[in-house]
PDB file of N, H, CA, C and O in Angstrom:
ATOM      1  N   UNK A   1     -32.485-190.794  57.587  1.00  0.00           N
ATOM      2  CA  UNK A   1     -33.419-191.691  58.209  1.00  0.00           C
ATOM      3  C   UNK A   1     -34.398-190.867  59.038  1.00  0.00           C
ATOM      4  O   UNK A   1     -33.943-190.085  59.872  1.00  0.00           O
ATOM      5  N   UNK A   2     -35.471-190.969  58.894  1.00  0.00           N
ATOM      6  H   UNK A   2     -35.841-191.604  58.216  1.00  0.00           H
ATOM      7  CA  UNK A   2     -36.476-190.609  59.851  1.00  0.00           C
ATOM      8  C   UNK A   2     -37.018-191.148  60.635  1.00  0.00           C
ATOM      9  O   UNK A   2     -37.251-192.349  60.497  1.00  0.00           O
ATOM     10  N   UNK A   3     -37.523-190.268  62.043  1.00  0.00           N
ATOM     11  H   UNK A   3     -37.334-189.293  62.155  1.00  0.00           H
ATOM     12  CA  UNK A   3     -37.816-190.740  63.077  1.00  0.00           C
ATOM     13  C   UNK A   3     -39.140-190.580  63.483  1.00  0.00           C
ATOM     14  O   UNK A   3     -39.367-189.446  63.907  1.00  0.00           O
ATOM     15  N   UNK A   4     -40.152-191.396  63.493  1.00  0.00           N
ATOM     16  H   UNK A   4     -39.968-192.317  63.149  1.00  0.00           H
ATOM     17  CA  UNK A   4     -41.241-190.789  63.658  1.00  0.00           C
ATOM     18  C   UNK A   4     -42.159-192.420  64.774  1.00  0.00           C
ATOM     19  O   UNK A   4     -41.709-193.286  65.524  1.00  0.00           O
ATOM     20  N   UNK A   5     -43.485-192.077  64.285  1.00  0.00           N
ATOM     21  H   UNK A   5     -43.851-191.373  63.676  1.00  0.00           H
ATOM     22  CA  UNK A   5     -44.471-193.347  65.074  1.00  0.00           C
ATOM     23  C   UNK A   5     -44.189-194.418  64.577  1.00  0.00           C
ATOM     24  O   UNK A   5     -44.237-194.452  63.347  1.00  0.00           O
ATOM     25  N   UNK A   6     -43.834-195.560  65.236  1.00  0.00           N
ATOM     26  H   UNK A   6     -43.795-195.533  66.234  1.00  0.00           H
ATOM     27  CA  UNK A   6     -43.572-196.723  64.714  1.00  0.00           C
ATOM     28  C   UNK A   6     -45.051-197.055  64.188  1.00  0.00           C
ATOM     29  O   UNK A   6     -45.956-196.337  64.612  1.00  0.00           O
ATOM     30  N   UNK A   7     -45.453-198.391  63.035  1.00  0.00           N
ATOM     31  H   UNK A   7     -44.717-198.974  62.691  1.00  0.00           H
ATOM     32  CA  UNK A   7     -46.302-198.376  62.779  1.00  0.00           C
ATOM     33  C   UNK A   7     -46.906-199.330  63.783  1.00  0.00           C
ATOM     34  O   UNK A   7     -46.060-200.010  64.363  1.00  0.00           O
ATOM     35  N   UNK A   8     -48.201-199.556  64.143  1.00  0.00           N
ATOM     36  H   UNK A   8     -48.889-199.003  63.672  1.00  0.00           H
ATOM     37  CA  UNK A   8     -48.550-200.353  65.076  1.00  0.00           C
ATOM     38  C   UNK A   8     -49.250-201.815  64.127  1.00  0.00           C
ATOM     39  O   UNK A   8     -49.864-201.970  63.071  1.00  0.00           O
ATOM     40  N   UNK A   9     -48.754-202.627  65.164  1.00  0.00           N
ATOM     41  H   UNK A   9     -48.255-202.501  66.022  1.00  0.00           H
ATOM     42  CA  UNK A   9     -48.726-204.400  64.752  1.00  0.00           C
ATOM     43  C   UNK A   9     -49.722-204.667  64.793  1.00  0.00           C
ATOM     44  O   UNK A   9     -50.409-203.935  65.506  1.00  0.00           O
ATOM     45  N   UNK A  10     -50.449-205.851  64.084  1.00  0.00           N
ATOM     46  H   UNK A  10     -49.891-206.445  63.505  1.00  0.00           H
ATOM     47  CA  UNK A  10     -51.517-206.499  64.082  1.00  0.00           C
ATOM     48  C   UNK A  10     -50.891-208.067  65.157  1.00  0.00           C
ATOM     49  O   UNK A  10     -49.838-208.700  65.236  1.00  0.00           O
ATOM     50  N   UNK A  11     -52.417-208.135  65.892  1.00  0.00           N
ATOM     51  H   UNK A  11     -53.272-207.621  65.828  1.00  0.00           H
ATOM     52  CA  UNK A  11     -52.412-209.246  66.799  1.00  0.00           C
ATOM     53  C   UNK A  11     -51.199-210.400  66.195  1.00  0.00           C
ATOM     54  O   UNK A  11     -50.283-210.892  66.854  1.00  0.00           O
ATOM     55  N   UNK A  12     -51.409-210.556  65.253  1.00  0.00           N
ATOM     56  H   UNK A  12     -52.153-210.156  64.718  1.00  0.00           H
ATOM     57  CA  UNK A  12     -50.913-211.978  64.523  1.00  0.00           C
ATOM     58  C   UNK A  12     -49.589-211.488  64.213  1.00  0.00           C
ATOM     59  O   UNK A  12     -48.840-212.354  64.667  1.00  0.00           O
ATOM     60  N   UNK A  13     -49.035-210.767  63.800  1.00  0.00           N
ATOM     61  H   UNK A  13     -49.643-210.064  63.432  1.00  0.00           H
ATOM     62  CA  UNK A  13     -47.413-210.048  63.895  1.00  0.00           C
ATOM     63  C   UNK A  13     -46.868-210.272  65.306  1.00  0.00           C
ATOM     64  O   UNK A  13     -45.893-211.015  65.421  1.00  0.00           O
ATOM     65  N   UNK A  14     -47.400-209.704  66.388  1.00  0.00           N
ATOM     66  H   UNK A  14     -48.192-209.100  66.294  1.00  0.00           H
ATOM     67  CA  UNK A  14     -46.411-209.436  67.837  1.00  0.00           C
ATOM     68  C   UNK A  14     -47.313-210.632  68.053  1.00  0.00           C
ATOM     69  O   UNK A  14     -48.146-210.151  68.822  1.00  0.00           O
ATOM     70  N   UNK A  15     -47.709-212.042  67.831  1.00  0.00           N
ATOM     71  H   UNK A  15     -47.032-212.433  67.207  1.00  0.00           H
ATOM     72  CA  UNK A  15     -48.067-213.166  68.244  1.00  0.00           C
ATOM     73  C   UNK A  15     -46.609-214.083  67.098  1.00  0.00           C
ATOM     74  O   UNK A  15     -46.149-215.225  67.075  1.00  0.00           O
ATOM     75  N   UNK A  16     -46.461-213.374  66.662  1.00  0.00           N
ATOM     76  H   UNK A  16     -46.835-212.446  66.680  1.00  0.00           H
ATOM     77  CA  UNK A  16     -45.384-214.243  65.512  1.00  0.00           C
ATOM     78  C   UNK A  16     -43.770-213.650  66.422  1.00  0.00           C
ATOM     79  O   UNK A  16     -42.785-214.317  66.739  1.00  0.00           O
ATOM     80  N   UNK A  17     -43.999-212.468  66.586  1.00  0.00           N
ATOM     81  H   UNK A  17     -44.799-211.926  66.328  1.00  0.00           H
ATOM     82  CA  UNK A  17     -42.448-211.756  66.998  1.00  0.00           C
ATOM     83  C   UNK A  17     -42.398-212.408  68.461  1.00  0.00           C
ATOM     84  O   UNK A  17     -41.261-212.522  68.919  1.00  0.00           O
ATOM     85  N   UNK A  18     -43.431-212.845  69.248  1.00  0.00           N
ATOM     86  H   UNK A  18     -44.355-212.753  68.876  1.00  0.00           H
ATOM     87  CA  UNK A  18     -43.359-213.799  70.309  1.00  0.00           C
ATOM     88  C   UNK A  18     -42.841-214.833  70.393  1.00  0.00           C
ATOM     89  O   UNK A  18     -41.752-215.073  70.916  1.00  0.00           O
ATOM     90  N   UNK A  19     -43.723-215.715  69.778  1.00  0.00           N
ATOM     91  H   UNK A  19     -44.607-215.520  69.353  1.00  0.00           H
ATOM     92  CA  UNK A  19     -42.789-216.878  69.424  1.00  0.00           C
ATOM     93  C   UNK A  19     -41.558-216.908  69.038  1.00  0.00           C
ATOM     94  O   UNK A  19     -40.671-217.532  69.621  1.00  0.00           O
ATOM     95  N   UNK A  20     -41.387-216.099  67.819  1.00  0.00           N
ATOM     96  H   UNK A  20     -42.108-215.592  67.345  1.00  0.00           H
ATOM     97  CA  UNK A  20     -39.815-215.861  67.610  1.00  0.00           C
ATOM     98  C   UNK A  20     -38.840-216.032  68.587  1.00  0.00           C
ATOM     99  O   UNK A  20     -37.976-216.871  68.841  1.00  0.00           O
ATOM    100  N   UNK A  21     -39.394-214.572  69.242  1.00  0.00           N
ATOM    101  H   UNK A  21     -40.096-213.891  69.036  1.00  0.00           H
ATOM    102  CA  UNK A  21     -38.353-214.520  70.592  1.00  0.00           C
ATOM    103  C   UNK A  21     -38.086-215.618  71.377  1.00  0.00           C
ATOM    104  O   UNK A  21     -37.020-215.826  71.957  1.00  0.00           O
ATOM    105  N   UNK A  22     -39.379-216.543  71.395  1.00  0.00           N
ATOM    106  H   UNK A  22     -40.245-216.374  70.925  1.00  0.00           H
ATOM    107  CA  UNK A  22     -39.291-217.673  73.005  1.00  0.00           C
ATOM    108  C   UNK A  22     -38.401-218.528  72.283  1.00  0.00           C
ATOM    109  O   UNK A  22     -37.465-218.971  72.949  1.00  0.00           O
ATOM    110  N   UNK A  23     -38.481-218.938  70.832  1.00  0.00           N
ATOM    111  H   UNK A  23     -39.242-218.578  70.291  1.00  0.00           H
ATOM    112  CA  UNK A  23     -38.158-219.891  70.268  1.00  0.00           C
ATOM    113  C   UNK A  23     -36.293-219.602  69.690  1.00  0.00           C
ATOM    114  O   UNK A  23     -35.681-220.546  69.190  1.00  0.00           O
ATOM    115  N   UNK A  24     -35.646-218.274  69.856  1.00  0.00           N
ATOM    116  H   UNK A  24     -36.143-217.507  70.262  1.00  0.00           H
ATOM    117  CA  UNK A  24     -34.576-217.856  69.859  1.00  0.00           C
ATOM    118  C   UNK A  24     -33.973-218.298  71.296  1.00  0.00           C
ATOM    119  O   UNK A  24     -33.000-219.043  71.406  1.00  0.00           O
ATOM    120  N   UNK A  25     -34.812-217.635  72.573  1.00  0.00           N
ATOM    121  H   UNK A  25     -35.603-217.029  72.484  1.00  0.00           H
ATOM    122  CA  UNK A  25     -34.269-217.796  73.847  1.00  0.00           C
ATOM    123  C   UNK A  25     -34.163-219.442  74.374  1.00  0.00           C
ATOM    124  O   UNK A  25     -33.363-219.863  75.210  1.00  0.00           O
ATOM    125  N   UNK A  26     -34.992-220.079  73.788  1.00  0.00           N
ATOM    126  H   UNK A  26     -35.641-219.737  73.109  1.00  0.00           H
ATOM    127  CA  UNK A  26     -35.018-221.260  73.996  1.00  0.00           C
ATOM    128  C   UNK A  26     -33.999-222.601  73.329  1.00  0.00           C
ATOM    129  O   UNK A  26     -34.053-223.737  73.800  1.00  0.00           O
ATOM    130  N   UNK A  27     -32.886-222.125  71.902  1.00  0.00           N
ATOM    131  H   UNK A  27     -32.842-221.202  71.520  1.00  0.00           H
ATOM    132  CA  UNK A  27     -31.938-221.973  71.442  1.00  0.00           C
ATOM    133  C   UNK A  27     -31.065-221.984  72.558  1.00  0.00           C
ATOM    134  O   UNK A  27     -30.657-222.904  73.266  1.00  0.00           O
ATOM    135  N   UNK A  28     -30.801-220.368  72.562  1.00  0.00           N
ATOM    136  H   UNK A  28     -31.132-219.620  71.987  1.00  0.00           H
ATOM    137  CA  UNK A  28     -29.656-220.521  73.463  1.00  0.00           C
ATOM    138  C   UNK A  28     -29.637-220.682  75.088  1.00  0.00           C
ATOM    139  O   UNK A  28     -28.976-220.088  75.940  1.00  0.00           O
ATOM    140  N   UNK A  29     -30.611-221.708  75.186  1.00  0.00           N
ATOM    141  H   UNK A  29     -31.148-222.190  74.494  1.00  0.00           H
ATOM    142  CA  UNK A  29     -30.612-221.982  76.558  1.00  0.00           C
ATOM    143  C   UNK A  29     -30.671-220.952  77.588  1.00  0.00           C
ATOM    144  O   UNK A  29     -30.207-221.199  78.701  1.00  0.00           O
ATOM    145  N   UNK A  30     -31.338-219.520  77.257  1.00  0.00           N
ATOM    146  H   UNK A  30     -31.715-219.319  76.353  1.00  0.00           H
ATOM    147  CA  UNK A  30     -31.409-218.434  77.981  1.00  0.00           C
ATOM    148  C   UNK A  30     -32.783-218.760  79.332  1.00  0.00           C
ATOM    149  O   UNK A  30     -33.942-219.100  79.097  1.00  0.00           O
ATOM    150  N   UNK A  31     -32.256-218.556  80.479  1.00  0.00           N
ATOM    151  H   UNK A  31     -31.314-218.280  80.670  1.00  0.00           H
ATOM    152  CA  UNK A  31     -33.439-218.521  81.259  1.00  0.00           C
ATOM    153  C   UNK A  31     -34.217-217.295  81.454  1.00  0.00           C
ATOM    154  O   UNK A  31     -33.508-216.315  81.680  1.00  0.00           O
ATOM    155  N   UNK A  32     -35.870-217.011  81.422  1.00  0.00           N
ATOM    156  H   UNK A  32     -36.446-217.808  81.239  1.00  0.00           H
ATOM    157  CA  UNK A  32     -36.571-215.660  81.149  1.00  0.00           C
ATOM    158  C   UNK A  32     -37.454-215.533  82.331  1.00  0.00           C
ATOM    159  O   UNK A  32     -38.609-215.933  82.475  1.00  0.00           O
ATOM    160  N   UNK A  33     -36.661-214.882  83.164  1.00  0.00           N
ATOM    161  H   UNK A  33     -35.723-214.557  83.047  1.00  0.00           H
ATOM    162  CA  UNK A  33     -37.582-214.982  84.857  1.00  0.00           C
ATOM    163  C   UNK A  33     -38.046-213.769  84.505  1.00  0.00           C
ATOM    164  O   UNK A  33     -37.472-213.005  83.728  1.00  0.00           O
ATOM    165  N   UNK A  34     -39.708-213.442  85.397  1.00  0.00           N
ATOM    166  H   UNK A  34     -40.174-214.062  86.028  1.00  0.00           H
ATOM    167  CA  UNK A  34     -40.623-212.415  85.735  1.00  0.00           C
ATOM    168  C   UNK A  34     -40.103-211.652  86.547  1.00  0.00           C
ATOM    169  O   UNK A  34     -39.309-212.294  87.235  1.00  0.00           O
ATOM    170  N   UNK A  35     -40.138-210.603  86.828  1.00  0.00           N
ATOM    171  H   UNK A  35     -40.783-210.081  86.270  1.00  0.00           H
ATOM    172  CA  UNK A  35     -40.111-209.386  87.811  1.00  0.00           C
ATOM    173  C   UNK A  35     -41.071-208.755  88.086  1.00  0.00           C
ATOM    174  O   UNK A  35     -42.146-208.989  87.534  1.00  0.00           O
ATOM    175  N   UNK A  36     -40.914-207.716  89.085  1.00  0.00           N
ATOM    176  H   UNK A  36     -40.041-207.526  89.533  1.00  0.00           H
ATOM    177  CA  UNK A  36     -42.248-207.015  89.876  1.00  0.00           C
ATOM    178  C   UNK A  36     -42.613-205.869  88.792  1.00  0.00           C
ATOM    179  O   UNK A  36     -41.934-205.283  87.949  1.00  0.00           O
ATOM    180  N   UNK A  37     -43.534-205.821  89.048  1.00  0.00           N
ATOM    181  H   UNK A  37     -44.086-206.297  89.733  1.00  0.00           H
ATOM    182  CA  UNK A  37     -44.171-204.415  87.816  1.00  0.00           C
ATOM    183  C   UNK A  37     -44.120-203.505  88.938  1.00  0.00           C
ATOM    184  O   UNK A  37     -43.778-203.624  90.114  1.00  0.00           O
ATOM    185  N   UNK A  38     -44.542-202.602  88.254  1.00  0.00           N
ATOM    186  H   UNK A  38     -44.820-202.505  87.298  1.00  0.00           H
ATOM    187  CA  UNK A  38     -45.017-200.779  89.198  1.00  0.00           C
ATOM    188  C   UNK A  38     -45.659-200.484  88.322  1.00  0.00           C
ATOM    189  O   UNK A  38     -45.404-200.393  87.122  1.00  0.00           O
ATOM    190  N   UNK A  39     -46.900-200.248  89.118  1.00  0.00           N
ATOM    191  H   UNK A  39     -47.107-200.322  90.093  1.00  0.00           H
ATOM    192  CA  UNK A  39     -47.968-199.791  88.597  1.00  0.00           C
ATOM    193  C   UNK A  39     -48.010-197.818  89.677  1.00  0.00           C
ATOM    194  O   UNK A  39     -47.412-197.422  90.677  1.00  0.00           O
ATOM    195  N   UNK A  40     -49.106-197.115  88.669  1.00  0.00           N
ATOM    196  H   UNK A  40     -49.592-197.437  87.857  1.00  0.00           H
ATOM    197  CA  UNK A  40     -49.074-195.842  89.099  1.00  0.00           C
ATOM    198  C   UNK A  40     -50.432-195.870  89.617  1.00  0.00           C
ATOM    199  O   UNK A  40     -51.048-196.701  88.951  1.00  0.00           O
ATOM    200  N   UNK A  41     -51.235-195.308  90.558  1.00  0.00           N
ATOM    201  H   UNK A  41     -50.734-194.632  91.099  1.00  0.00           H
ATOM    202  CA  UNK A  41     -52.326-195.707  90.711  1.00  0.00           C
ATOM    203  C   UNK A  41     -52.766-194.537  92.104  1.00  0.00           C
ATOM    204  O   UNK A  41     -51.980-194.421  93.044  1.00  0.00           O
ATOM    205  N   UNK A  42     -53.688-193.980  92.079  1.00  0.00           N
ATOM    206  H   UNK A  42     -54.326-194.074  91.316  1.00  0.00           H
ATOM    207  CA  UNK A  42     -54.599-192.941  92.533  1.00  0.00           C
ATOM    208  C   UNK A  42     -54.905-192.818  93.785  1.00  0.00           C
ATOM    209  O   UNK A  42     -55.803-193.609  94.073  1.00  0.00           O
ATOM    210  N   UNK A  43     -54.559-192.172  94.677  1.00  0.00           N
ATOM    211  H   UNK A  43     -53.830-191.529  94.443  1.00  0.00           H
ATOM    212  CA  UNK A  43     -55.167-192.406  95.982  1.00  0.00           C
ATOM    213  C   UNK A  43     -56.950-192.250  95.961  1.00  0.00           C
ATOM    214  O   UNK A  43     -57.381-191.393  95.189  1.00  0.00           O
ATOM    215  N   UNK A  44     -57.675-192.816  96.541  1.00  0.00           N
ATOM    216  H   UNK A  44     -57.324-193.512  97.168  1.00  0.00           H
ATOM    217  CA  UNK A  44     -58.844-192.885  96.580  1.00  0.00           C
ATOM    218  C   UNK A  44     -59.281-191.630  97.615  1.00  0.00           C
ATOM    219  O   UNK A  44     -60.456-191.262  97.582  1.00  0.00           O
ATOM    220  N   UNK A  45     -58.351-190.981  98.523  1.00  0.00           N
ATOM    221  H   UNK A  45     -57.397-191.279  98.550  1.00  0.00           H
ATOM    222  CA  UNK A  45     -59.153-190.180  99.762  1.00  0.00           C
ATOM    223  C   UNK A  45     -58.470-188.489  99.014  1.00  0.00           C
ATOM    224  O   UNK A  45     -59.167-187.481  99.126  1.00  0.00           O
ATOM    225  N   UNK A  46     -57.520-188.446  98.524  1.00  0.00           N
ATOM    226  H   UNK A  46     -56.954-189.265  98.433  1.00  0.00           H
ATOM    227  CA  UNK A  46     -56.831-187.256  98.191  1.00  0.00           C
ATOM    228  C   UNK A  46     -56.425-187.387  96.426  1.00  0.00           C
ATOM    229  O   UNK A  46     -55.691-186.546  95.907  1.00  0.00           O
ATOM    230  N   UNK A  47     -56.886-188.301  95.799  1.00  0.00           N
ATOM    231  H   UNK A  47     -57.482-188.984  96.220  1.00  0.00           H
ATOM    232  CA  UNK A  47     -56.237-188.317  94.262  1.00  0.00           C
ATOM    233  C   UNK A  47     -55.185-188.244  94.002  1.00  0.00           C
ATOM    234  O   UNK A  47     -55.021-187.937  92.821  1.00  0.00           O
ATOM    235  N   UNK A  48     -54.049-188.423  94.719  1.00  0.00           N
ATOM    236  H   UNK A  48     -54.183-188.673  95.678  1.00  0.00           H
ATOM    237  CA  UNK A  48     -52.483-188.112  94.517  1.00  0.00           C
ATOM    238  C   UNK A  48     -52.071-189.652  93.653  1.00  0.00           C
ATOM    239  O   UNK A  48     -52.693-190.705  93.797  1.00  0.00           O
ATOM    240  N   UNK A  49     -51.141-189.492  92.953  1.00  0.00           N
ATOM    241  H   UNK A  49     -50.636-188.637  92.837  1.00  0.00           H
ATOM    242  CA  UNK A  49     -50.644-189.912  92.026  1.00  0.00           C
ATOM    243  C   UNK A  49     -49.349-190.674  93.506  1.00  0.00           C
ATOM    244  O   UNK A  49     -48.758-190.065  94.397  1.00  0.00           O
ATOM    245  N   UNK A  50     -49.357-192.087  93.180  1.00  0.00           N
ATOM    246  H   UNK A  50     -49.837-192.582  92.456  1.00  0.00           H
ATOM    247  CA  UNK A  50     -48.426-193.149  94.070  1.00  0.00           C
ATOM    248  C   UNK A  50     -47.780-194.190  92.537  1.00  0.00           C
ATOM    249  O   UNK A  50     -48.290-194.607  91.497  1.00  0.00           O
ATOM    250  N   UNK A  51     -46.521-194.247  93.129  1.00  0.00           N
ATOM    251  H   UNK A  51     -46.107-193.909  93.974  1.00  0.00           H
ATOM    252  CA  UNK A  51     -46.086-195.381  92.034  1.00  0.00           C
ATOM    253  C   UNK A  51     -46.235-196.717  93.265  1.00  0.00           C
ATOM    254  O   UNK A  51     -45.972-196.386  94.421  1.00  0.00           O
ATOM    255  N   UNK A  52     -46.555-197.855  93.070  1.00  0.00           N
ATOM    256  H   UNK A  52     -46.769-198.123  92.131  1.00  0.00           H
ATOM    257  CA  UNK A  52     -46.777-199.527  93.775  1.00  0.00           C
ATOM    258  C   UNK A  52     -45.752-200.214  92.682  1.00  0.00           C
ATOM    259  O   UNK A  52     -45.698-200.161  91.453  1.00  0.00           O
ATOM    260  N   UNK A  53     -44.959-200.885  93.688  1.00  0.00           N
ATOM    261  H   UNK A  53     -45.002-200.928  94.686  1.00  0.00           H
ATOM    262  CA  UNK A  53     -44.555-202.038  93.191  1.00  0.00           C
ATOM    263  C   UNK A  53     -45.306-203.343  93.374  1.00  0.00           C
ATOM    264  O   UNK A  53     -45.434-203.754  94.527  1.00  0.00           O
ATOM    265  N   UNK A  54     -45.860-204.099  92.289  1.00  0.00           N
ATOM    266  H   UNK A  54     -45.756-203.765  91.353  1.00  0.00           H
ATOM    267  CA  UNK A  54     -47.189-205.360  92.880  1.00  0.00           C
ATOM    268  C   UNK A  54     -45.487-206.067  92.109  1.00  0.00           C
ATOM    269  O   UNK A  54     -44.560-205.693  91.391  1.00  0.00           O
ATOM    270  N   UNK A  55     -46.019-207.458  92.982  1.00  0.00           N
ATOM    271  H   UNK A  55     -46.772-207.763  93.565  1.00  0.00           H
ATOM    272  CA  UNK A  55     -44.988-208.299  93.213  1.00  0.00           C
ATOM    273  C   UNK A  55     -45.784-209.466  91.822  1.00  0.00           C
ATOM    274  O   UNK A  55     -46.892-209.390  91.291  1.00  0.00           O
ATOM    275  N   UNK A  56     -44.725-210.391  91.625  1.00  0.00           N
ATOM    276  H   UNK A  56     -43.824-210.453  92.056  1.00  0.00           H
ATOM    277  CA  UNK A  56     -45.182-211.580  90.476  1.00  0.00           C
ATOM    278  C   UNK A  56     -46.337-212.187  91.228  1.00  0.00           C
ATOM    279  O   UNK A  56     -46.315-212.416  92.437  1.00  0.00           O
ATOM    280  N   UNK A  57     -47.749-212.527  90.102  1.00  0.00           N
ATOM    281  H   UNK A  57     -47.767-212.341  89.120  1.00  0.00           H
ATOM    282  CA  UNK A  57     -48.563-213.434  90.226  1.00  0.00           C
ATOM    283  C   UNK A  57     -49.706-212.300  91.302  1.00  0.00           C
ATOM    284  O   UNK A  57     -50.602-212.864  91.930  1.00  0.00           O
ATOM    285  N   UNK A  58     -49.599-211.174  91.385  1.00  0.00           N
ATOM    286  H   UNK A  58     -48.871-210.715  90.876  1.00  0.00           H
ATOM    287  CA  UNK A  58     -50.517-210.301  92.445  1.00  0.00           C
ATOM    288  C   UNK A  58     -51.616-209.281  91.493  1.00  0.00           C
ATOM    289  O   UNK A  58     -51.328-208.652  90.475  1.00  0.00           O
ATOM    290  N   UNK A  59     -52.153-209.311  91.777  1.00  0.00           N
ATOM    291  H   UNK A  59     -52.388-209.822  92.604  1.00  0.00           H
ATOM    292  CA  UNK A  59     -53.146-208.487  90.994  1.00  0.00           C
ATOM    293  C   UNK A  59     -52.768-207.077  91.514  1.00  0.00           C
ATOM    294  O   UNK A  59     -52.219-206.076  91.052  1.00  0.00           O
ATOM    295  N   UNK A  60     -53.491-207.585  93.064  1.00  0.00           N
ATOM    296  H   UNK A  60     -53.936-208.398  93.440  1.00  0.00           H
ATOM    297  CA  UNK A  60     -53.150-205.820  93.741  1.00  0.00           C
ATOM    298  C   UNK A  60     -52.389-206.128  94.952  1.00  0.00           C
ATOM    299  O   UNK A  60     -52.122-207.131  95.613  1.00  0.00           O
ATOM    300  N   UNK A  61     -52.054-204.397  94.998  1.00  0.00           N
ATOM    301  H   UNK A  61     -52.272-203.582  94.461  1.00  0.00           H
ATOM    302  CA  UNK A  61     -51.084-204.350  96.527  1.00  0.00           C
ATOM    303  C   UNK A  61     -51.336-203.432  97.718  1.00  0.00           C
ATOM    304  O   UNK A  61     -52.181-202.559  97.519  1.00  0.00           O
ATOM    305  N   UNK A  62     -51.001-203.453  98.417  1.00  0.00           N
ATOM    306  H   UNK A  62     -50.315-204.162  98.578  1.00  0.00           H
ATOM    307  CA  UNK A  62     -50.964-202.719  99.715  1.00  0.00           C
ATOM    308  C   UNK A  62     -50.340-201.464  99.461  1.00  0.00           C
ATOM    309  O   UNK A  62     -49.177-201.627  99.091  1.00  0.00           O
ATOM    310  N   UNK A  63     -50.721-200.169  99.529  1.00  0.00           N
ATOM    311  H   UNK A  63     -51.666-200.037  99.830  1.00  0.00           H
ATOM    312  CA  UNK A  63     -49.946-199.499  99.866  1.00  0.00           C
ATOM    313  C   UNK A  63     -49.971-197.979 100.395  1.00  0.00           C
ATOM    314  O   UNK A  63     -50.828-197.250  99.893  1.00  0.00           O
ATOM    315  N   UNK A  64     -49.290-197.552 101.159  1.00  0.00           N
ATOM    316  H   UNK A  64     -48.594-198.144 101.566  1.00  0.00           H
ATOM    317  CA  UNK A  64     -49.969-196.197 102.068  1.00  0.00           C
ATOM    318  C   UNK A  64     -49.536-195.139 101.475  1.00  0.00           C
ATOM    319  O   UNK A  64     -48.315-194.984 101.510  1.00  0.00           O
ATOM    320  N   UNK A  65     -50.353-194.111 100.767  1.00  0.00           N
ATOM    321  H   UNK A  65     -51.344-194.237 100.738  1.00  0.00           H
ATOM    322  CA  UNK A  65     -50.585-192.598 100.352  1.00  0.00           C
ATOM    323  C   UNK A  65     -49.009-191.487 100.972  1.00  0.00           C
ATOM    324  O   UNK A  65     -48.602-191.187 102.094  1.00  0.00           O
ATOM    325  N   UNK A  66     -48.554-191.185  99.626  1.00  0.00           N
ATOM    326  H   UNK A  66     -48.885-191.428  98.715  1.00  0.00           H
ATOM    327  CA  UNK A  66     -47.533-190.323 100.048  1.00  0.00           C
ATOM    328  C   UNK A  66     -47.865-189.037 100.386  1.00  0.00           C
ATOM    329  O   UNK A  66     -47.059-188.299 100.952  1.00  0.00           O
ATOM    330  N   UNK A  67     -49.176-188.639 100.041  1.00  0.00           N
ATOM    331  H   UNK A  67     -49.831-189.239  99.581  1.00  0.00           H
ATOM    332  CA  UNK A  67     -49.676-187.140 100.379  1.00  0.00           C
ATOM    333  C   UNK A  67     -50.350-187.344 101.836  1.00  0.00           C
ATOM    334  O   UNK A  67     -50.202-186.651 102.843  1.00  0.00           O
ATOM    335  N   UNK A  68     -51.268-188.702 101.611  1.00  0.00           N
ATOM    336  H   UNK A  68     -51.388-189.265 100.793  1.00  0.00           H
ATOM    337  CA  UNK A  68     -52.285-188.422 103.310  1.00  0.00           C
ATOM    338  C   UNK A  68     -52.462-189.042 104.353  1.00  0.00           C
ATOM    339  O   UNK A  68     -53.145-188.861 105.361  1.00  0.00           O
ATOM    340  N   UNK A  69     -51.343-190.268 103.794  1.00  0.00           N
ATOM    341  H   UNK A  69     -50.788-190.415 102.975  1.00  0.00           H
ATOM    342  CA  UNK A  69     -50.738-191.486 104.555  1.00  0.00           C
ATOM    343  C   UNK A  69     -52.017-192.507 104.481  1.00  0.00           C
ATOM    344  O   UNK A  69     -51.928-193.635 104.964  1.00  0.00           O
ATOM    345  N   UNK A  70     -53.069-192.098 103.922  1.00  0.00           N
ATOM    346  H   UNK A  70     -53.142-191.181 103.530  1.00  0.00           H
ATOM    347  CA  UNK A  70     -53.903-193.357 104.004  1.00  0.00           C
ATOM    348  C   UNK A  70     -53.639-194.419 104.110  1.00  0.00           C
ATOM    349  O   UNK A  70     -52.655-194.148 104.799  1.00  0.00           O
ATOM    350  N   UNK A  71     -53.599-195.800 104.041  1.00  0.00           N
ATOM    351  H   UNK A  71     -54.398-196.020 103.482  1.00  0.00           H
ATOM    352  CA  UNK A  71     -53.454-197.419 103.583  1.00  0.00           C
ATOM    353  C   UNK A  71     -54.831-197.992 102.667  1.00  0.00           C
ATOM    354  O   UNK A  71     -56.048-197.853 102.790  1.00  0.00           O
ATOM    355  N   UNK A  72     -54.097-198.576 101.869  1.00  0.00           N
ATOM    356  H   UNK A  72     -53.109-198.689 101.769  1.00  0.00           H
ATOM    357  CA  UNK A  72     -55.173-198.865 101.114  1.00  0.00           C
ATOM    358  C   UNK A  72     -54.571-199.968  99.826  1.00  0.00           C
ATOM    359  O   UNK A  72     -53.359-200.175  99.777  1.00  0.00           O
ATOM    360  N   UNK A  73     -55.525-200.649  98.796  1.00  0.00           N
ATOM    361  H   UNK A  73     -56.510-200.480  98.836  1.00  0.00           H
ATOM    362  CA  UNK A  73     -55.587-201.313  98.209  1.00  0.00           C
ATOM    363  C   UNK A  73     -55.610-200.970  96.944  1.00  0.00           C
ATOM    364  O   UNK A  73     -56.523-200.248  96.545  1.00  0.00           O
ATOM    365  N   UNK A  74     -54.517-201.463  95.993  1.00  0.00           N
ATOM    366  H   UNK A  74     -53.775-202.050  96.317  1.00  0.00           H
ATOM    367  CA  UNK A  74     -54.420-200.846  94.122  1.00  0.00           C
ATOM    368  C   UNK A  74     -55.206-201.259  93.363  1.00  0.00           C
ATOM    369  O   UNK A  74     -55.198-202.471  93.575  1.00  0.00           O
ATOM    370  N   UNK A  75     -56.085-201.005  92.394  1.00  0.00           N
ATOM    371  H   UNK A  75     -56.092-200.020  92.222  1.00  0.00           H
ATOM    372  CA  UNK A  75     -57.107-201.822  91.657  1.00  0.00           C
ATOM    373  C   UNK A  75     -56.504-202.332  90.741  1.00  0.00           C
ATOM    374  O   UNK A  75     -57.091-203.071  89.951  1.00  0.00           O
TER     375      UNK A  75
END
């Protein structure tokens, strides 16, 4: 068996493997709660690389610079 690039899906495939899924989980009465993302995102005063956790339903977050302590806002 070989291991290589999976092939990549057309819109209408991973719009079909979607449904699938909701329509499997929804079967077995599975509940499908959201969680917080982490996003990686740039300091604006020093360029350092920060991981943010943005919370459900947030675009952006708060958060202060591990290199220059700035505070500031994630785009």
């Amino acid at each position: 068996m070989k291991y290589g690039k999976a092939i990549p899906l057309s819109k209408e495939q991973l719009r079909a493997q979607s449904e699938r899924a909701m329509k499997e989980a929804m079967e077995r009465k599975l509940t499908i709660t959201q969680l917080d993302s982490r996003k990686e995102v740039v300091c604006g005063k020093c360029g350092a690389k920060n991981r943010v956790n943005i919370g459900v339903g947030e675009q952006r977050a708060e958060f202060k610079c591990k290199e220059c302590g700035e505070q500031q806002r994630s785009l």
